[in-house]
VOKEBA-119732 format. One line per field, with one value per residue: residue number from 0; chain; x, y, z of N, C-alpha, C in turn. Coordinates in steps of 0.05 Angstrom, whole numbers, always signed. Atoms other than C-alpha are relative to their C-alpha. Layout:
BEGIN
n (NUM,...) $
chain (A,...) $
n.u (X,...) $
n.v (Y,...) $
n.w (Z,...) $
ca.u (X,...) $
ca.v (Y,...) $
ca.w (Z,...) $
c.u (X,...) $
c.v (Y,...) $
c.w (Z,...) $
***
This chain:
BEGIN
n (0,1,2,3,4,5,6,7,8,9,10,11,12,13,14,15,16,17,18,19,20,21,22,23,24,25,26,27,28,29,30,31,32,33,34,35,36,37,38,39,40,41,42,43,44,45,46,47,48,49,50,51,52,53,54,55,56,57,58,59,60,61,62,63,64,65,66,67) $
chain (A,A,A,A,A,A,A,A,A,A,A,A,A,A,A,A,A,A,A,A,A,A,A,A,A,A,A,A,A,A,A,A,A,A,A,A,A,A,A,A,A,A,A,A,A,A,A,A,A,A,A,A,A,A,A,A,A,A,A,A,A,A,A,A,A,A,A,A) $
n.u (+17,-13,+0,-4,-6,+19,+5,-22,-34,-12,-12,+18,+6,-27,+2,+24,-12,-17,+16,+12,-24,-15,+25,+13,-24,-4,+27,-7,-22,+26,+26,-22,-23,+21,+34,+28,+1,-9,-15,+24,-7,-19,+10,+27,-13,-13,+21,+4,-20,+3,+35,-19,-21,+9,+14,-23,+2,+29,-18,-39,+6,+23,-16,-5,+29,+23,+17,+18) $
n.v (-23,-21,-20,-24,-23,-11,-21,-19,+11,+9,-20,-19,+22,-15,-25,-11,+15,-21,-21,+5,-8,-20,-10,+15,-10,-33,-3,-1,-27,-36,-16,-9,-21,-22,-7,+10,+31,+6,+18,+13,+10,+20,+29,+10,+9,+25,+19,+5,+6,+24,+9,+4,+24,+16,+9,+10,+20,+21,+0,+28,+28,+12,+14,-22,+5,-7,-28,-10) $
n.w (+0,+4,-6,+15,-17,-24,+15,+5,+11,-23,-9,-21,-39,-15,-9,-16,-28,-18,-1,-23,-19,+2,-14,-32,-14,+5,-6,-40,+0,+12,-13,-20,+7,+17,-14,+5,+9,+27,-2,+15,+25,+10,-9,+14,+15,-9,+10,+32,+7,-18,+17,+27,-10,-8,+14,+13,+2,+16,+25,+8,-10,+9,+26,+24,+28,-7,+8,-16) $
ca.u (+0,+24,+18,-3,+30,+16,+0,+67,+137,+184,+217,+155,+135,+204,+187,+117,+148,+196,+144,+97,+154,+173,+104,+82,+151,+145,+67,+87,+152,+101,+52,+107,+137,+73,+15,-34,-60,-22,+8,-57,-42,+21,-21,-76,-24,+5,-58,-69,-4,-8,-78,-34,+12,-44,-82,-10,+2,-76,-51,+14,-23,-85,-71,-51,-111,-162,-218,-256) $
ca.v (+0,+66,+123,+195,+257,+306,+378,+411,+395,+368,+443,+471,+420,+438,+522,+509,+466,+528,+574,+543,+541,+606,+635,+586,+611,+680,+684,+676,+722,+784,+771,+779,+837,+880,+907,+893,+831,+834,+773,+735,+736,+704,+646,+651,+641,+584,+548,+559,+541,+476,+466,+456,+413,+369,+365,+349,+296,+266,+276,+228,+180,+170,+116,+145,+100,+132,+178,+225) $
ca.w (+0,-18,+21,-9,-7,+33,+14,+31,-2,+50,+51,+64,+128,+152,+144,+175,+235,+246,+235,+286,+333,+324,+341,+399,+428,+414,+439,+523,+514,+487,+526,+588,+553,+524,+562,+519,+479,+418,+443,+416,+353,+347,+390,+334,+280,+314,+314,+239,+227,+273,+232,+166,+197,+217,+157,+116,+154,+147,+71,+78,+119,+73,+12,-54,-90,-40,-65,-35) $
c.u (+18,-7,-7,+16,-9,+2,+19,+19,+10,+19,-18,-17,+21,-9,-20,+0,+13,-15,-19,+17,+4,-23,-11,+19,-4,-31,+2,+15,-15,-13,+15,+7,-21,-19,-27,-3,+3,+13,-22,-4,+11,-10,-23,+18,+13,-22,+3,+23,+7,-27,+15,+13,-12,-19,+26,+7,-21,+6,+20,-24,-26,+19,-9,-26,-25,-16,-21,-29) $
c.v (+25,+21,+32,+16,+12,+23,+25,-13,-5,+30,+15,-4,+16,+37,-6,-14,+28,+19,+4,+1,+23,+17,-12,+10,+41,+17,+6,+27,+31,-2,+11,+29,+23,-3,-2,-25,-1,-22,-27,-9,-16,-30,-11,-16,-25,-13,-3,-16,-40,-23,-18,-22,-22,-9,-10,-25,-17,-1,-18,-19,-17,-17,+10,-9,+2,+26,+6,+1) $
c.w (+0,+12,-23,+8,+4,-18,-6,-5,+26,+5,+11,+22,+4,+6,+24,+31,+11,+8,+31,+27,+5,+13,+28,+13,+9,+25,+39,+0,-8,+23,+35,-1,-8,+20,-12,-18,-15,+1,-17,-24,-18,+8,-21,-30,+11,-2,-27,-17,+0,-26,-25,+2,-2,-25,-18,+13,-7,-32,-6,+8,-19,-23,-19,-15,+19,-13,+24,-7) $
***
């Protein structure tokens, strides 16, 4: 059985891994450092980000001769 691929190239998993990282990280340190809730953001983009991730792998893991 063959696996599909998924919806991002293997360079652009890798950005959206850093990316997500980079925001879930960033999101605490603001909201520490800023008085108001612009820190929110970077936590809303981390989800969306996260989201991607999670539907790319459902993407690899489904088989290549499935239809929707």
């Amino acid at each position: 059985m063959h696996h599909g691929s998924g919806i991002l190239s293997t360079r652009q998993r890798r950005l959206a891994w850093l990316g997500f990282l980079l925001a879930a990280l960033q999101a605490p340190v603001s909201a520490r450092l800023v008085s108001d809730e612009s820190w929110l953001f970077s936590l809303c983009v981390a989800l969306m980000v996260a989201t991607v991730i999670i539907a790319d792998d459902a993407a690899r893991r489904r088989p290549a001769d499935a239809t929707d």
